[in-house]
FIRO-718220 format. One record per residue (C-alpha): chain; residue number from 1; residue in three letters; x, y, z. Coordinates in pm, whole numbers, plus 50000, padded with zeros to 5 digits. Layout:
# residues N
<site 'A' NUM 'ala' <X Y Z>>
...
# end
This chain:
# residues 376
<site 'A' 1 'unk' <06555 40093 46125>>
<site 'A' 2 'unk' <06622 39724 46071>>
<site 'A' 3 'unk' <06253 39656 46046>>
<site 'A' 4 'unk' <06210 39958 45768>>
<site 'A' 5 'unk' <06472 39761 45590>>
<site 'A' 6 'unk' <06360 39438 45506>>
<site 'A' 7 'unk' <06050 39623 45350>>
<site 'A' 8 'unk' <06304 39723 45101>>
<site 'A' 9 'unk' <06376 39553 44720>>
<site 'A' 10 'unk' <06681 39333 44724>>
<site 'A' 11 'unk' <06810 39542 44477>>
<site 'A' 12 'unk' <06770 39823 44748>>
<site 'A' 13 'unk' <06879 39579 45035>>
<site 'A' 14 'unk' <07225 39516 44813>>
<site 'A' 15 'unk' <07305 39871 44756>>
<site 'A' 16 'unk' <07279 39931 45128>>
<site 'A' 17 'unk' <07473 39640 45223>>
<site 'A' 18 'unk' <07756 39723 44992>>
<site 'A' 19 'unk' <07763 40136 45158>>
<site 'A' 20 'unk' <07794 39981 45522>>
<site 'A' 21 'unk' <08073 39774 45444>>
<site 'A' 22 'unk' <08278 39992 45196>>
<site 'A' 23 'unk' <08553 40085 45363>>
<site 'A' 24 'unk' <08682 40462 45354>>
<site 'A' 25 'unk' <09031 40526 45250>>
<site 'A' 26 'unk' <09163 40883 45361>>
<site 'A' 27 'unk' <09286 41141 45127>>
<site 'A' 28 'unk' <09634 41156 45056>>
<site 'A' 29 'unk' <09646 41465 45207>>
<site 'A' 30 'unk' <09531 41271 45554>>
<site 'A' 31 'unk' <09777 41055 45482>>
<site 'A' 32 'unk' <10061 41283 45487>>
<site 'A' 33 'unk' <10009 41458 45758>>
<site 'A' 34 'unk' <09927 41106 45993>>
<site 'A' 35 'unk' <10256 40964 45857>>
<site 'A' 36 'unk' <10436 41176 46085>>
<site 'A' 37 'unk' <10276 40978 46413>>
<site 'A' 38 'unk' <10356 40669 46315>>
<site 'A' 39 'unk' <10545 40466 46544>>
<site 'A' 40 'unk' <10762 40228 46366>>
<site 'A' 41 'unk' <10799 39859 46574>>
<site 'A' 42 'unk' <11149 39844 46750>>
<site 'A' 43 'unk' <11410 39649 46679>>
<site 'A' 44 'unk' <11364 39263 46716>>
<site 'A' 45 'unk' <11552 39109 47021>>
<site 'A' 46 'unk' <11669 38903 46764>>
<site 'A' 47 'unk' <11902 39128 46590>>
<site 'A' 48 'unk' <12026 39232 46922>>
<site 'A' 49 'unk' <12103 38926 47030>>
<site 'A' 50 'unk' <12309 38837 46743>>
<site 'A' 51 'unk' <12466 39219 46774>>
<site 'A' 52 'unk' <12652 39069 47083>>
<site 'A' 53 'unk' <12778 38717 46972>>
<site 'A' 54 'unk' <12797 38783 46563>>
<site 'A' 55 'unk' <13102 38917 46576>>
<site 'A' 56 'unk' <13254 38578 46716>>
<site 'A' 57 'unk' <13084 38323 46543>>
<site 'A' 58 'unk' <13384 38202 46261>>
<site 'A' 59 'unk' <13337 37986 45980>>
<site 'A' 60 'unk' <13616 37695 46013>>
<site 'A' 61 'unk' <13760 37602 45665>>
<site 'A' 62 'unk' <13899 37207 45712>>
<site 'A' 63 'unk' <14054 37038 45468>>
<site 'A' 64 'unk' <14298 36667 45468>>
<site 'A' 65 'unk' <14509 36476 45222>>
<site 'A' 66 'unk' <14344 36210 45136>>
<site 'A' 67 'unk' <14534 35910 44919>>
<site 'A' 68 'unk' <14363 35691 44709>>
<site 'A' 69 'unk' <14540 35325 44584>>
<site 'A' 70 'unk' <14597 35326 44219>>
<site 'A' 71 'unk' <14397 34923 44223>>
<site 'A' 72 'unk' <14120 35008 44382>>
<site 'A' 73 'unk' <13916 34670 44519>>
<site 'A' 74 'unk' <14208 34516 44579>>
<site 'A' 75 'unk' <14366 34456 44941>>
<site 'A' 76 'unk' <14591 34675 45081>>
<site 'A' 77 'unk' <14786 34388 45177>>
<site 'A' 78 'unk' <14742 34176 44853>>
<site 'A' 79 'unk' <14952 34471 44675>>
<site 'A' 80 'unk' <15249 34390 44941>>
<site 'A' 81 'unk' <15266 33999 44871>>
<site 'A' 82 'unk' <15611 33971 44638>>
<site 'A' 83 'unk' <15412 33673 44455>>
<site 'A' 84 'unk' <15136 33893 44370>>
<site 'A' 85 'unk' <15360 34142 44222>>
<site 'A' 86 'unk' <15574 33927 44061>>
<site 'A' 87 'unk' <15284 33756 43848>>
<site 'A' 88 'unk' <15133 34070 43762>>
<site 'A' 89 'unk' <15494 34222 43667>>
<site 'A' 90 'unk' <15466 34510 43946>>
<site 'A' 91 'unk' <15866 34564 43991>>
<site 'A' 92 'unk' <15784 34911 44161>>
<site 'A' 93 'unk' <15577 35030 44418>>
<site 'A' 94 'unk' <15151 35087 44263>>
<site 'A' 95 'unk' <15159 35417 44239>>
<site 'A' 96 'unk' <14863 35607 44474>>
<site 'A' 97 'unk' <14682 35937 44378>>
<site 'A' 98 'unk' <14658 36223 44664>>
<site 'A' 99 'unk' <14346 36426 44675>>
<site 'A' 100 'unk' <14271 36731 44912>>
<site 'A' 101 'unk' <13921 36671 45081>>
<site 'A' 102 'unk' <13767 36995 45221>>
<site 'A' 103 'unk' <13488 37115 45453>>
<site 'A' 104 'unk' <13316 37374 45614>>
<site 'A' 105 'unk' <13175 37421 46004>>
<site 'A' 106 'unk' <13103 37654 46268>>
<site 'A' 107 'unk' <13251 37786 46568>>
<site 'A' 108 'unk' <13272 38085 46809>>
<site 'A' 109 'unk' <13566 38250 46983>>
<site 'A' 110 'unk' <13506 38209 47365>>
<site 'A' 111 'unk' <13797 38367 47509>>
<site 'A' 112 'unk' <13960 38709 47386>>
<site 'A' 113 'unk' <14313 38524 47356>>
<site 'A' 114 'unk' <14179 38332 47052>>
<site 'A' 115 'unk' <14003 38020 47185>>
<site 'A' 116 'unk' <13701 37896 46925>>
<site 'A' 117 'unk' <13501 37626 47102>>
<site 'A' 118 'unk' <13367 37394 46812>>
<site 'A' 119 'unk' <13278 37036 46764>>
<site 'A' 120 'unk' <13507 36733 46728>>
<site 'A' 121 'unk' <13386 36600 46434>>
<site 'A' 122 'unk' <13462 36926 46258>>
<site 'A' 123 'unk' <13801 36949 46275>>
<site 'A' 124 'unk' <13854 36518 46295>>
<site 'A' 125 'unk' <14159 36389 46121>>
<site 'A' 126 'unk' <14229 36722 45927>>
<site 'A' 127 'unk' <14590 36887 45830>>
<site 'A' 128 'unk' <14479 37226 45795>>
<site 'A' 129 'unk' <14167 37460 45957>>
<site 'A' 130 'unk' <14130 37843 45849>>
<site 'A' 131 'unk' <13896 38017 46048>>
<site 'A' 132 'unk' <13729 38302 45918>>
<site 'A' 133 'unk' <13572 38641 46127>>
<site 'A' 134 'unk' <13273 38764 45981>>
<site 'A' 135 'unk' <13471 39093 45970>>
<site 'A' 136 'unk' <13643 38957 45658>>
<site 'A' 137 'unk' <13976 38851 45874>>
<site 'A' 138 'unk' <14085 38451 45809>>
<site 'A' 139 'unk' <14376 38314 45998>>
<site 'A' 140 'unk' <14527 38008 46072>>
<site 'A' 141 'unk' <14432 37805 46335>>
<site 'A' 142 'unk' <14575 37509 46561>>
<site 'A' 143 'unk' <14347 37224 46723>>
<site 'A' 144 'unk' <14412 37222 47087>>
<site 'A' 145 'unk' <14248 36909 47181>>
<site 'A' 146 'unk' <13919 36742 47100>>
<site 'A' 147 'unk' <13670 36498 47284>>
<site 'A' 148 'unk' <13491 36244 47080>>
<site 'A' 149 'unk' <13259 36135 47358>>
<site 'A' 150 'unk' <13152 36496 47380>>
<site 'A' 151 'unk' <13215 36577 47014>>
<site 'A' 152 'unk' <13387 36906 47144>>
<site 'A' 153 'unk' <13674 37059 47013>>
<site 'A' 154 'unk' <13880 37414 47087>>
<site 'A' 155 'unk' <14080 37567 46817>>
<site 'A' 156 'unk' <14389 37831 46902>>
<site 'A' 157 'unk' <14395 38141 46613>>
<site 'A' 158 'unk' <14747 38148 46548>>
<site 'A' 159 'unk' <14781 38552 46536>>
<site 'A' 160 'unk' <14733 38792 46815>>
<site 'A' 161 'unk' <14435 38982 46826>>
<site 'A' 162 'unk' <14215 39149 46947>>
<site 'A' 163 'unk' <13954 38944 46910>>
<site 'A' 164 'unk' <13586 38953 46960>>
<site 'A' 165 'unk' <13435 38725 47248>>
<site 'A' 166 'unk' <13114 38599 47277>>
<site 'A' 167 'unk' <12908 38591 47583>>
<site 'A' 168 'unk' <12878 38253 47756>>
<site 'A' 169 'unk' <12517 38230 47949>>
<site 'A' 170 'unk' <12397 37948 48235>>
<site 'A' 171 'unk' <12217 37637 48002>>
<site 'A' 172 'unk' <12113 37516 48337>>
<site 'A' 173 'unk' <11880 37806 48354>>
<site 'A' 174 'unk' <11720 37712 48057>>
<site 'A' 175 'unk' <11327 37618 48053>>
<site 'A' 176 'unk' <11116 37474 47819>>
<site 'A' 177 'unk' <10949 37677 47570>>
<site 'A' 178 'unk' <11279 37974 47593>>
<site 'A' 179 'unk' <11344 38139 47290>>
<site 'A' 180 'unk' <11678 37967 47114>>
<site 'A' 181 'unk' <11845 38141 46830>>
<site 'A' 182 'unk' <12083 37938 46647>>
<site 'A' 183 'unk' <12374 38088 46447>>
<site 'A' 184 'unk' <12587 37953 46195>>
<site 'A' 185 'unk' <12700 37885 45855>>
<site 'A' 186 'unk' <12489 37650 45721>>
<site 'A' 187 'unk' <12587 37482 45360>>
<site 'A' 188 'unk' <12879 37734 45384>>
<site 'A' 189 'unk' <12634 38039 45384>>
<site 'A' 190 'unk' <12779 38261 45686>>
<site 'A' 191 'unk' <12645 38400 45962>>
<site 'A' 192 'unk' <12274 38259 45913>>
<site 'A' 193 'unk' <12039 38331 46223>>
<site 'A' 194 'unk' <11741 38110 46273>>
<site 'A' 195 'unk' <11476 38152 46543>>
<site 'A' 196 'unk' <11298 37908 46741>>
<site 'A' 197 'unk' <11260 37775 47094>>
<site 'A' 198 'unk' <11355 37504 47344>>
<site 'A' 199 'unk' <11246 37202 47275>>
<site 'A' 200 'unk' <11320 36983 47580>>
<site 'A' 201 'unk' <11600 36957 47808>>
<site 'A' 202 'unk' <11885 36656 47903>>
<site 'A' 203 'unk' <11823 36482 47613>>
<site 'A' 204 'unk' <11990 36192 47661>>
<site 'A' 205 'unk' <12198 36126 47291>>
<site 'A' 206 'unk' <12160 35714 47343>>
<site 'A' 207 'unk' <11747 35774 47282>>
<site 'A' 208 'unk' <11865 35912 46916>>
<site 'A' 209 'unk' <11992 35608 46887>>
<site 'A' 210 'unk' <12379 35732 46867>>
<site 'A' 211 'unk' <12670 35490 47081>>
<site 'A' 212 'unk' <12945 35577 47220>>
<site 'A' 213 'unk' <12863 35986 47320>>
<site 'A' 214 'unk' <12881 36117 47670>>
<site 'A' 215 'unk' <12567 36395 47642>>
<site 'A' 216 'unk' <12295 36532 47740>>
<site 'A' 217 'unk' <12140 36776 47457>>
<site 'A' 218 'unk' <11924 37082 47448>>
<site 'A' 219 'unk' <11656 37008 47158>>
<site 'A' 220 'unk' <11554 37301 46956>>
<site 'A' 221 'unk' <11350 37344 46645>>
<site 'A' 222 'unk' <11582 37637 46552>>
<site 'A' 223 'unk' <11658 37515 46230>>
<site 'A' 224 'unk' <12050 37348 46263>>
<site 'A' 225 'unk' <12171 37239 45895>>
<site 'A' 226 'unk' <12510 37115 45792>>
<site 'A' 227 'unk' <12754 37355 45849>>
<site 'A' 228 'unk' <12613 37451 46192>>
<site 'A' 229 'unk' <12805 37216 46411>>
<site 'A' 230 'unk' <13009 37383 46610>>
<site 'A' 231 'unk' <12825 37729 46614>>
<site 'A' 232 'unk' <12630 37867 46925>>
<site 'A' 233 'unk' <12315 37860 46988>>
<site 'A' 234 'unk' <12151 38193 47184>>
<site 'A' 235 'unk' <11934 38266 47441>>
<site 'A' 236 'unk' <11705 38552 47407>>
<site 'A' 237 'unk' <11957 38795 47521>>
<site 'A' 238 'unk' <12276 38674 47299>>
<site 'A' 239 'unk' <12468 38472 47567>>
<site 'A' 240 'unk' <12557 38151 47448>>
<site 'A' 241 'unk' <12382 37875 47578>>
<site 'A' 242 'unk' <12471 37520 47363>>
<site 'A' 243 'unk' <12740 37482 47085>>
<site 'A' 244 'unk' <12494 37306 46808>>
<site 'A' 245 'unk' <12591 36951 46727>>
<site 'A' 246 'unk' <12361 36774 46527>>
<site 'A' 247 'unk' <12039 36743 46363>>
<site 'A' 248 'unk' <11793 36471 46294>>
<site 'A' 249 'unk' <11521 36561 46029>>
<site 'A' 250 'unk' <11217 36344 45920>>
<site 'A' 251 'unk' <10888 36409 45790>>
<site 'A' 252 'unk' <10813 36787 45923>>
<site 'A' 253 'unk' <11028 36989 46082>>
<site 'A' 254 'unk' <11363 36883 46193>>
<site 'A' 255 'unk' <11502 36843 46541>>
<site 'A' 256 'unk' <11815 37059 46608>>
<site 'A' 257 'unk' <12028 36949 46906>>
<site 'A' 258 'unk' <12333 37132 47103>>
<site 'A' 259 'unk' <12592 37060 47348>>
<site 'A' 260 'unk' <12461 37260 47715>>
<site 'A' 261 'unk' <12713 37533 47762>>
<site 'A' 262 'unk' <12824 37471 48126>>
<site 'A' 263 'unk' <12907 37107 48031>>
<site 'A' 264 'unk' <13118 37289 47724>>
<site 'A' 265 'unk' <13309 37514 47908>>
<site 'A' 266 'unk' <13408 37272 48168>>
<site 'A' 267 'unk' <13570 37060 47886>>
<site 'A' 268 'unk' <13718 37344 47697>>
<site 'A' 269 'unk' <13870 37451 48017>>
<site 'A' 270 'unk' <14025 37070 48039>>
<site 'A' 271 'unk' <14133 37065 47671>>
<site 'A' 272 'unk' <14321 37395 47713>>
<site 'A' 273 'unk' <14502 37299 48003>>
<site 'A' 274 'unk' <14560 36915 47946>>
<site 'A' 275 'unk' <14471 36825 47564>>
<site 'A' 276 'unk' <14245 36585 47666>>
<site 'A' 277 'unk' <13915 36579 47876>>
<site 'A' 278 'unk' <13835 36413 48191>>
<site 'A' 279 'unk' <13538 36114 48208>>
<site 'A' 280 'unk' <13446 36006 48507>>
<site 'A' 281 'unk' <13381 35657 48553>>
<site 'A' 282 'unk' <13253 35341 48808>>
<site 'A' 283 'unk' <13254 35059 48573>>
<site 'A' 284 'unk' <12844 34938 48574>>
<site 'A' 285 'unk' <12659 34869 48304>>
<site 'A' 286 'unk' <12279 34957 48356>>
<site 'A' 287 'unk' <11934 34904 48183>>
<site 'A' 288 'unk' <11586 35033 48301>>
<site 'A' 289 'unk' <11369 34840 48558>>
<site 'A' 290 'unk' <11203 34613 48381>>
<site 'A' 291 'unk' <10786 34659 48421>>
<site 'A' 292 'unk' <10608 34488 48639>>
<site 'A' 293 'unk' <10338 34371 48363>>
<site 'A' 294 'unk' <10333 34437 47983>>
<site 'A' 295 'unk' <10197 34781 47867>>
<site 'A' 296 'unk' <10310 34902 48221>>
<site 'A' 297 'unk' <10546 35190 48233>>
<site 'A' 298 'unk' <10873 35093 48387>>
<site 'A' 299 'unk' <10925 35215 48786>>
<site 'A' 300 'unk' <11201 35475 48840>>
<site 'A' 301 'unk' <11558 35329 48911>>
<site 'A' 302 'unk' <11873 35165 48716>>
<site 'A' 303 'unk' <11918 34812 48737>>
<site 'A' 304 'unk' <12288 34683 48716>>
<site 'A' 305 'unk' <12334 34418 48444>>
<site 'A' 306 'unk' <12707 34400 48503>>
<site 'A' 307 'unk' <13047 34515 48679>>
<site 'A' 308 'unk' <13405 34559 48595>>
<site 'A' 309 'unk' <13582 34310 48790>>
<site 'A' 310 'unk' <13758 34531 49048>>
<site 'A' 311 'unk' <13604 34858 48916>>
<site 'A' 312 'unk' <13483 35140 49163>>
<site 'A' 313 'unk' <13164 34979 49133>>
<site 'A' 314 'unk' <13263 34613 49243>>
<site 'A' 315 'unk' <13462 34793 49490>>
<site 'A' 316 'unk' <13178 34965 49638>>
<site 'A' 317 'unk' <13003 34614 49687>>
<site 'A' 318 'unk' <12736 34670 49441>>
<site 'A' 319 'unk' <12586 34333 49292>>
<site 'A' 320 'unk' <12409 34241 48974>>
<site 'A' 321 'unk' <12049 34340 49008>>
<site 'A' 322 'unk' <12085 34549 49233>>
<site 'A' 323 'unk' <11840 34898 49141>>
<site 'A' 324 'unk' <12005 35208 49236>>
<site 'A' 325 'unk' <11758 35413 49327>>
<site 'A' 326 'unk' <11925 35727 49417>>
<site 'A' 327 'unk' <12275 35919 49368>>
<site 'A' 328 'unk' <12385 36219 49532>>
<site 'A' 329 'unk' <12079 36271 49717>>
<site 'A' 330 'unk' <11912 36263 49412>>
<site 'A' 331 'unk' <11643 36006 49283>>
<site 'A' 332 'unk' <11685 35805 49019>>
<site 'A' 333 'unk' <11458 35796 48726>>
<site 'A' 334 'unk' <11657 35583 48458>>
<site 'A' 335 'unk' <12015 35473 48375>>
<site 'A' 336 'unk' <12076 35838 48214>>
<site 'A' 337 'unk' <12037 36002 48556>>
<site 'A' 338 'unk' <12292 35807 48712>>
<site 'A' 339 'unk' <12573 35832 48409>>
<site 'A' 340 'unk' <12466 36210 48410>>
<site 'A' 341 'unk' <12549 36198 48787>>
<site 'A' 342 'unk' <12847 36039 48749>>
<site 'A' 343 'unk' <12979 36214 48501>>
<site 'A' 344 'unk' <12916 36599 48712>>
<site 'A' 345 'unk' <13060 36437 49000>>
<site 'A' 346 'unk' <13407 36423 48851>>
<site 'A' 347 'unk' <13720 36187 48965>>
<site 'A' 348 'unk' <13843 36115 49276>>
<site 'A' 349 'unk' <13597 36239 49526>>
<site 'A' 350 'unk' <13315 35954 49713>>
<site 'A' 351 'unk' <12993 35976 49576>>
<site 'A' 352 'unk' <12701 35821 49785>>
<site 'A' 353 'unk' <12425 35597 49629>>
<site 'A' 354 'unk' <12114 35402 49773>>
<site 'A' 355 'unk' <12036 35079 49592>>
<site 'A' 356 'unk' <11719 34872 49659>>
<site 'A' 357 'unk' <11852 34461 49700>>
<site 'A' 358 'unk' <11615 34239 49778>>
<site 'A' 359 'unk' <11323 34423 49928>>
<site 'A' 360 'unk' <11599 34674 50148>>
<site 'A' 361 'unk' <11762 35002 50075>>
<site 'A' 362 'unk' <12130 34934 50131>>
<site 'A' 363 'unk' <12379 35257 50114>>
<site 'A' 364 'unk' <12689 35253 49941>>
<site 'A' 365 'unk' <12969 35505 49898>>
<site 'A' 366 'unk' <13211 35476 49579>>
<site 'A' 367 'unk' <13469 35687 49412>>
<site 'A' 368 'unk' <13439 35758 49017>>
<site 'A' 369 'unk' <13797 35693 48817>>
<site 'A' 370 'unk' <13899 35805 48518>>
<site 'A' 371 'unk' <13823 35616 48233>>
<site 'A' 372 'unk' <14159 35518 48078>>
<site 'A' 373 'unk' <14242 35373 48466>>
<site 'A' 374 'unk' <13928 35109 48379>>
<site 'A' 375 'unk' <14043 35021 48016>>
<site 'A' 376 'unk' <14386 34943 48096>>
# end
């Protein structure tokens, strides 16, 4: 056959060429009656995961007085100097303007009496928060406490319910590569679902180059915009597994980041109960072990640069340069490990540590405090 058709005139060859591949569209009538055994695709786990938190994932309405001096540039102080005002003929107080500065973030009710877990810097400093429902409800709402190192916050709705409750899930069963769906209200747009998956795991916040946090994130490329702090971010089957903090974009996509849910609920549960949140502490300050030669990669362990002078730590008899190599049981792979440690360990209980001192392992045993006892 193939042979018989290259004897053929290309004009014959194209004809032929253009009957094999024309492709044959049933009648209408074929249609009709195939339509009826078509299976249509089911629902996306998506929508069913949101089905189960939606309902509890608010949109918090901030807003503060803000007053503004009526000579701007000048010194607070400079306005307060009777010499000053004297020259310039100010017999009365300067006068100051008062404006109302407002915002918009995310949160989600956690407990059916009207607890909304959000993030610190969303309700910082403000007079007033509204939260809304995405059932059209808004109501009043209270700040229980908030925790700057963990930039978590819980909100009290000031009117009885019911209210709906979102699922909390286990972020330390989380793998890389598990489907995260963030939810939110992103640029005040509410209840916005994106899609993606997890990133990476205990990412520590100090290599995004932010001070003074306490945290290890969950990095997603779920897109997180402003607006989304303080909303959840989903597993595949709804429960909540991170309250979405921050997000650092760049050329390409941008990196979304959240708070792991266990470490969330364990400081909601001290803000409800106390106001404030408890941080462990043994007064060290640590770097990385330096490598051997350049271009090396560093060798697992913490060194210890310094030591609050009768600290936990000093107490313990560790010593400068000494390389902790292991805490808990656990090895040591960098400075994060052991603050992480630390910080899960909680106050007032011995925690054992090997540290490597000239050539030995030596064992030590010392006993976390809380962090206001070191800054006194």
């Amino acid at each position: 056959m193939l042979a018989a058709m290259t004897r053929r005139s290309p004009a014959a060859l194209a004809i032929s060429a253009a009957v094999l591949v024309m492709p044959v569209v049933p009648s209408p009538s074929v249609l009709a009656r195939g339509a009826a055994h078509v299976q249509l695709a089911p629902q996306s786990f998506v929508a069913e995961a949101v089905k189960r938190t939606g309902p509890a994932v608010v949109t918090l309405e901030t807003s503060r007085a803000v007053t503004n001096p009526r000579f701007r540039g000048l010194p607070p102080g400079l306005m307060q100097d009777p010499l000053f005002r004297r020259f310039f003929g100010l017999q009365v107080p300067a006068p100051q303007s008062t404006r109302i500065e407002r915002s918009q973030g995310s949160g989600v009710i956690f407990d059916a009496s009207g607890l909304v877990l959000t993030n610190a810097h969303v309700v910082e400093n403000i007079d007033q928060v509204m939260v809304g429902l995405p059932d059209g409800r808004r109501v009043p709402g209270q700040v229980v406490g908030q925790d700057s190192l963990t930039d978590l916050a819980v909100i009290r709705l000031d009117k009885p319910g019911p209210w709906p409750m979102a699922p909390l899930g286990d972020s330390d069963q989380l793998q890389v590569g598990d489907w995260a769906i963030a939810v939110g209200n992103p640029f005040g747009l509410e209840n916005t679902v994106t899609l993606g998956i997890i990133s990476n795991l205990n990412r520590n916040v100090s290599q995004l180059g932010i001070a003074g946090k306490r945290l290890d994130l969950i990095q997603t490329d779920a897109a997180i915009n402003p607006g989304n702090s303080g909303g959840p971010l989903l597993n595949a089957a709804g429960d909540v597994v991170g309250i979405n903090t921050l997000v650092r974009s760049g050329p390409g996509a941008g990196l979304g980041f959240a708070i792991p849910i266990n470490r969330a609920r364990v400081i909601a549960r001290q803000l409800v109960s106390s106001g404030r949140a408890s941080h462990p502490m043994v007064g060290v300050g640590l770097s990385p072990v330096p490598a051997l030669q350049p271009g090396d990669s560093s060798p697992p362990g913490a060194v210890v640069r310094s030591l609050v002078p009768k600290g936990p730590a000093d107490a313990a008899g560790l010593q400068t340069d000494d390389v902790i190599v292991s805490i808990g049981g656990v090895e040591v792979k960098g400075p994060e490990d052991v603050v992480t440690a630390i910080d899960r360990h909680g106050v007032g209980r011995p925690l054992n540590l090997v540290v490597q001192r000239a050539g030995k392992r030596v064992p030590l045993i010392l006993t976390p405090v809380e962090m206001r006892a070191l800054q006194r």
